[in-house]
GUFI-731507 format. One record per residue (C-alpha): residue number from 0; residue in three letters; x, y, z. Coordinates in nm, 2 decimals, always signed. Example, Ala and Ser with C-alpha at 12.3 -4.5 7.8 and 13.67 -1.06 7.14 Angstrom:
BEGIN
> 0, ALA, +1.23, -0.45, +0.78
> 1, SER, +1.37, -0.11, +0.71
// end
This chain:
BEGIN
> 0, UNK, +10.49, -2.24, +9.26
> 1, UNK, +10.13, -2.15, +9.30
> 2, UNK, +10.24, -1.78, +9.22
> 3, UNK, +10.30, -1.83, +8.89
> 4, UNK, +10.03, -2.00, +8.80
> 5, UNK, +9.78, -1.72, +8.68
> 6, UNK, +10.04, -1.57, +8.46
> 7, UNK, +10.11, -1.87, +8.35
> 8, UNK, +9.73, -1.95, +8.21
> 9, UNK, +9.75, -1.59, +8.07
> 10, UNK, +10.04, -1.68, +7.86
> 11, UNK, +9.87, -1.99, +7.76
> 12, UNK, +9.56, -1.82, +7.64
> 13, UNK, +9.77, -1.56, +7.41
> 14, UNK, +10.01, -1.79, +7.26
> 15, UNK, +9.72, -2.05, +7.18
> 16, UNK, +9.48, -1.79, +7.02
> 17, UNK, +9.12, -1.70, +7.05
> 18, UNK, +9.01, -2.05, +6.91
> 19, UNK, +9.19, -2.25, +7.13
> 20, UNK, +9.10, -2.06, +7.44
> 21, UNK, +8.74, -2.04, +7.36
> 22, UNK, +8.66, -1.69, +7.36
> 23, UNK, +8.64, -1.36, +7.12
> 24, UNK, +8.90, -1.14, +7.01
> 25, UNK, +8.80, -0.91, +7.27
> 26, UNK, +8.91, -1.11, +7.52
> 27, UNK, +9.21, -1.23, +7.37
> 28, UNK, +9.33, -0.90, +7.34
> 29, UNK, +9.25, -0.80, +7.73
> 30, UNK, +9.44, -1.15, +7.84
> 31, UNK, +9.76, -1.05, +7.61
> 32, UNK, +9.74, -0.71, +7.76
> 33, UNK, +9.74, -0.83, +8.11
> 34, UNK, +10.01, -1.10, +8.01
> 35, UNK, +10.20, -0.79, +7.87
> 36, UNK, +10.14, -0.53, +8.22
> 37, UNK, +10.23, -0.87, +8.46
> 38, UNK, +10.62, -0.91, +8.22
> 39, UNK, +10.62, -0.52, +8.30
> 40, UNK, +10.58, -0.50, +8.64
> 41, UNK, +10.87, -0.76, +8.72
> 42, UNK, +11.19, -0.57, +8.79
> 43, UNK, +11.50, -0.76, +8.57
> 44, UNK, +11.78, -0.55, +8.83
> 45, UNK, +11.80, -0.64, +9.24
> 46, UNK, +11.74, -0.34, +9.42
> 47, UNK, +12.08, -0.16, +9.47
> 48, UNK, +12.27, -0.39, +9.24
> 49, UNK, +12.55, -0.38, +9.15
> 50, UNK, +12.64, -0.20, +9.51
> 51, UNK, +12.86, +0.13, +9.45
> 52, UNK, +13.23, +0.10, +9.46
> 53, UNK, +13.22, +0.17, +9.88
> 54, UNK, +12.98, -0.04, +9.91
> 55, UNK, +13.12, -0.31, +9.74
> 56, UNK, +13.53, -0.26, +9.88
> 57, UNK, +13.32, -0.27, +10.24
> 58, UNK, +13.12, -0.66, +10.13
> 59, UNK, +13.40, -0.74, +10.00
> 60, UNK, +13.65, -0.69, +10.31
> 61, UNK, +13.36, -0.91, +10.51
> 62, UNK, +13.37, -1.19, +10.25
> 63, UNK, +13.52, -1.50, +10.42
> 64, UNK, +13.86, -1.60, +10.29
> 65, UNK, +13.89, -1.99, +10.20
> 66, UNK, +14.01, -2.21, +9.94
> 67, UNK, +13.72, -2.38, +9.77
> 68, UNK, +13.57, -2.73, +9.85
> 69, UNK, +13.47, -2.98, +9.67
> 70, UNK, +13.56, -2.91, +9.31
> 71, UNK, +13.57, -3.27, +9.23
> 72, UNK, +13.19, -3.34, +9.31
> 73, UNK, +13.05, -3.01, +9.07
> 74, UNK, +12.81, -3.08, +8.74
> 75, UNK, +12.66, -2.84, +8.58
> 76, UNK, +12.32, -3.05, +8.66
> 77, UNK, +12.36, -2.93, +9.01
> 78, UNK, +12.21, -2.56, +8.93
> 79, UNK, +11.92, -2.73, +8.72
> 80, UNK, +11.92, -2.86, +8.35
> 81, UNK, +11.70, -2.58, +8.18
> 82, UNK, +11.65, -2.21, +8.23
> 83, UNK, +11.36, -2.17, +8.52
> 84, UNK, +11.11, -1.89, +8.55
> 85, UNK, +10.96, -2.09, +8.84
> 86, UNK, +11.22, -1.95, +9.14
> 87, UNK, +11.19, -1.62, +9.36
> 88, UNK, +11.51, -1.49, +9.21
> 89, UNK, +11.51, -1.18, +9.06
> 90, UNK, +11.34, -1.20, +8.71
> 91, UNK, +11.17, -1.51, +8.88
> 92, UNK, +10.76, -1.61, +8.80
> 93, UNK, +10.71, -1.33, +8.52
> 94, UNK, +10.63, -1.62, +8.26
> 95, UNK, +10.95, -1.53, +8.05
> 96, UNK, +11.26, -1.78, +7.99
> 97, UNK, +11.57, -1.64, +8.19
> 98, UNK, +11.78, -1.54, +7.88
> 99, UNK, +11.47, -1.35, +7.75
> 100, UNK, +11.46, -1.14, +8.05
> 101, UNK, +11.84, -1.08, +8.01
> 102, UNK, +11.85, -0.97, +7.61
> 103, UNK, +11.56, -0.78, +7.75
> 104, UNK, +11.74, -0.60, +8.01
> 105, UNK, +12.11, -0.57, +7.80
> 106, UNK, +12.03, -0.47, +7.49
> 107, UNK, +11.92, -0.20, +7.30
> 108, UNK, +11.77, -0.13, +6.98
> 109, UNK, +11.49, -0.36, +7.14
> 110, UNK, +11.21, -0.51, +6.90
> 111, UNK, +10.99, -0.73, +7.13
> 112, UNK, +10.73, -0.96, +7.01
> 113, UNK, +10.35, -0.81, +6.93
> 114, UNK, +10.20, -1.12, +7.10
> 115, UNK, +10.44, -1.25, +7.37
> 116, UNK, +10.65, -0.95, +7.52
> 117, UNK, +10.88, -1.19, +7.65
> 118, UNK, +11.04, -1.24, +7.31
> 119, UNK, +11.34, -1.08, +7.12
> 120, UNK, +11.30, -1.03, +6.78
> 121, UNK, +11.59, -0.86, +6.72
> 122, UNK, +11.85, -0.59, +6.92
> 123, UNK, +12.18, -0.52, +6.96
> 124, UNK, +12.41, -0.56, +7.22
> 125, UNK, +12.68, -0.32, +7.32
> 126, UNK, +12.89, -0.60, +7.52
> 127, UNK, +13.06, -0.49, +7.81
> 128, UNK, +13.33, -0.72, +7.81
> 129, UNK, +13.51, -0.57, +7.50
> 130, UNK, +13.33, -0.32, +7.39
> 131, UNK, +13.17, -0.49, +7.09
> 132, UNK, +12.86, -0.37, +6.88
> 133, UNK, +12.69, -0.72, +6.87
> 134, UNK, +12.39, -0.76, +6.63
> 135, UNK, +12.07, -0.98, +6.75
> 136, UNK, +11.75, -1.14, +6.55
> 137, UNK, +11.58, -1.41, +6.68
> 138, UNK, +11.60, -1.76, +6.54
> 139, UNK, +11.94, -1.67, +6.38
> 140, UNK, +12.29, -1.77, +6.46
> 141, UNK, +12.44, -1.54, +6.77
> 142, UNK, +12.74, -1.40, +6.88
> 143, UNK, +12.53, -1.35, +7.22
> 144, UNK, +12.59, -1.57, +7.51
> 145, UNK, +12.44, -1.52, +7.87
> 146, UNK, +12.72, -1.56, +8.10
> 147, UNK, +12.74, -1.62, +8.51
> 148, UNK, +12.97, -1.37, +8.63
> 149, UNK, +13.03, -1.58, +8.89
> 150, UNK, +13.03, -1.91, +8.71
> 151, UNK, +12.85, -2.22, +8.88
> 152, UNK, +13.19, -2.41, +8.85
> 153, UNK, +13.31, -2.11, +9.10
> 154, UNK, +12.99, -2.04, +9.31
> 155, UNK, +13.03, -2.43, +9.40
> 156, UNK, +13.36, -2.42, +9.53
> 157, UNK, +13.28, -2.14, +9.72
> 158, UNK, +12.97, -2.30, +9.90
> 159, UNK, +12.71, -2.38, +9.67
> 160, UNK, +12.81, -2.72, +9.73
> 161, UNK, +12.64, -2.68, +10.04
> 162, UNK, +12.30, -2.58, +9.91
> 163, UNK, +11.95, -2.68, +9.84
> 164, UNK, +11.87, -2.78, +9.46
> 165, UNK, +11.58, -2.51, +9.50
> 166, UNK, +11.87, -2.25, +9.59
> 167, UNK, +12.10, -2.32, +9.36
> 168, UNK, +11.81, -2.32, +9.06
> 169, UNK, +11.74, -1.97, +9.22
> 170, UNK, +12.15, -1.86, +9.15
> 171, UNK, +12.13, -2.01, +8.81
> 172, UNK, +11.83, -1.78, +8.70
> 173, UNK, +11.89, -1.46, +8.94
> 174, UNK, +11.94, -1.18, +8.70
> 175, UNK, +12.14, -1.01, +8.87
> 176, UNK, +12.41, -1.26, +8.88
> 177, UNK, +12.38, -1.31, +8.49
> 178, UNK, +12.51, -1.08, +8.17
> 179, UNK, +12.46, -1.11, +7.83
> 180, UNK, +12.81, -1.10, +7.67
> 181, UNK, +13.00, -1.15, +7.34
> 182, UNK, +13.01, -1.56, +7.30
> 183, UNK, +13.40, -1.62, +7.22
> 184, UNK, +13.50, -1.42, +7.55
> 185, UNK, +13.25, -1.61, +7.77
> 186, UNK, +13.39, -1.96, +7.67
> 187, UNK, +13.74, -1.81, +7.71
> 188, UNK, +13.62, -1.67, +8.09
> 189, UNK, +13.47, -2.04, +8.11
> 190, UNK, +13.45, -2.09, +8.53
> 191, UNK, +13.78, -1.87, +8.62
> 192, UNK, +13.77, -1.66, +8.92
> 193, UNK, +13.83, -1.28, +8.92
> 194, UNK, +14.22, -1.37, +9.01
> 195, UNK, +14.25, -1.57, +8.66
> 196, UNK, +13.99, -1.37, +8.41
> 197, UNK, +13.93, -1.05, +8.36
> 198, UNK, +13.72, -0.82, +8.11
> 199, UNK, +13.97, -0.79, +7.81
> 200, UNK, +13.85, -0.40, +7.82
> 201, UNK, +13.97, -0.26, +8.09
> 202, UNK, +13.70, +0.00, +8.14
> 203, UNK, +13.48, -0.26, +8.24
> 204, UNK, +13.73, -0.41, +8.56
> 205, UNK, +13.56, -0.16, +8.80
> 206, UNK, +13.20, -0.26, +8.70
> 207, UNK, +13.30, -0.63, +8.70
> 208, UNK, +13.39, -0.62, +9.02
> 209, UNK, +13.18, -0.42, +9.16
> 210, UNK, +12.89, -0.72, +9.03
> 211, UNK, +13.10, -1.01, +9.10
> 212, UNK, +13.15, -0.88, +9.48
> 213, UNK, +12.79, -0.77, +9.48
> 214, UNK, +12.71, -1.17, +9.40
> 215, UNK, +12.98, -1.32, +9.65
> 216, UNK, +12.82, -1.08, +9.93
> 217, UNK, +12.42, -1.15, +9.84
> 218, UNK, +12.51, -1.54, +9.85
> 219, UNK, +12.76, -1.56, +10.15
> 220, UNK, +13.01, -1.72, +9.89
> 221, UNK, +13.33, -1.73, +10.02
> 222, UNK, +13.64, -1.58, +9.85
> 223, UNK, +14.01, -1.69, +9.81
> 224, UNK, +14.29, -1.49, +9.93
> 225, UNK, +14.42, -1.43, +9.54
> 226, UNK, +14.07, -1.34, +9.43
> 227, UNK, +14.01, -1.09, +9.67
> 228, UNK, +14.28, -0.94, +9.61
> 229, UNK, +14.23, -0.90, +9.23
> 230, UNK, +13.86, -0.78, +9.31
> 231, UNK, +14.04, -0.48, +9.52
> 232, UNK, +14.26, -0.40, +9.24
> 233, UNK, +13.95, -0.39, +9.03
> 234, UNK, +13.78, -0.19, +9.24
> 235, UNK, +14.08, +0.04, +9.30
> 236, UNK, +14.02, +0.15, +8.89
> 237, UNK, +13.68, +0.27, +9.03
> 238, UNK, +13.65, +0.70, +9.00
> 239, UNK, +13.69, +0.81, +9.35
// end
């Protein structure tokens, strides 16, 4: 926790102003400079994620096969009530909120914030799950969602159950387990497993599982026999 906290006071000093921090413009600028160079430096992708097709056929033939556990016992409360910036996840302890980091990262068209980088004013989001052209501006109505590729609901079954409440905020806030994704076709996926939801577009199946094996593998979740078996057909739409 302790990592965060001189980015944190950064932040703090920007967003409050030059009167409330007690010092000149001078060094309000320098402080939202360095608040700006520490968002920078945070990488918003895992290295080597999402793993090449190979790769990910090979993590996903190691993945144990079981039938998930203890569906009865999951709430959403489990992974944390709120977005966290405060885990080691990737994303994690850059002073932005979770989604922020993820329109920042998916969309184009980008127009950030002149005083808190961290902020989407507006964008646009090509999303991969049907191809739409999705229009963004902040403090407006969105058809944007930010969806778990492998929902909590899932990840549970599959051995989250097992975890600390420090790991499982970590899962809930990884960006690299996270998408932003048209808003209708995210409540349809809901917390279905690669066996009983798909990508409507079909161009997207080898991507989609190429990520959702990536997240199985990097979290030792285990897999069912019918989901792996639609994540190899997904994978087999891959280009050779």
């Amino acid at each position: 926790m302790a990592q965060s906290r001189p980015l944190a006071v950064v932040l703090a000093l920007v967003l409050a102003g030059p009167a409330a921090a007690g010092c000149h413009h001078e060094d309000t600028a320098t402080a939202r400079a360095s608040a700006a160079a520490l968002v920078a430096q945070v990488p918003l992708t895992g290295p080597g994620f999402p793993p090449d097709a190979a790769t990910a056929k090979a993590r996903l033939a190691a993945l144990k096969v079981e039938w998930g556990r203890n569906w009865q016992t999951y709430r959403r409360e489990e992974f944390g009530r709120y977005w966290s910036d405060e885990t080691d996840a990737v994303g994690g302890r850059n002073g932005c909120d979770t989604r922020d980091d993820v329109l920042r990262r998916d969309m184009t068209e980008l127009r950030e914030g002149d005083r808190n980088r961290c902020v989407v004013l507006s964008g646009v989001l090509l999303d991969p799950y049907t191809g739409k052209r999705l229009p963004y501006t902040y403090r407006r109505a969105s058809q944007i969602q930010t969806d778990h590729v492998v929902a909590l609901g899932a990840a549970w079954r599959a051995g989250a159950y097992a975890w600390t409440p420090q790991r499982r905020l970590e899962y809930a806030n990884d960006l690299d387990v996270l998408l932003a994704v048209d808003k209708q076709t995210n409540q349809d996926k809901g917390s279905r497993t690669a066996d009983k939801w798909r990508p409507p577009r079909r161009a997207y199946w080898c991507e989609y599982a190429r990520r959702y094996t990536g997240i199985k593998a990097k979290y030792a979740l285990s897999v069912t026999e019918p989901e792996k078996r639609a994540l190899r057909e997904m994978l087999a739409d891959c280009p050779q």
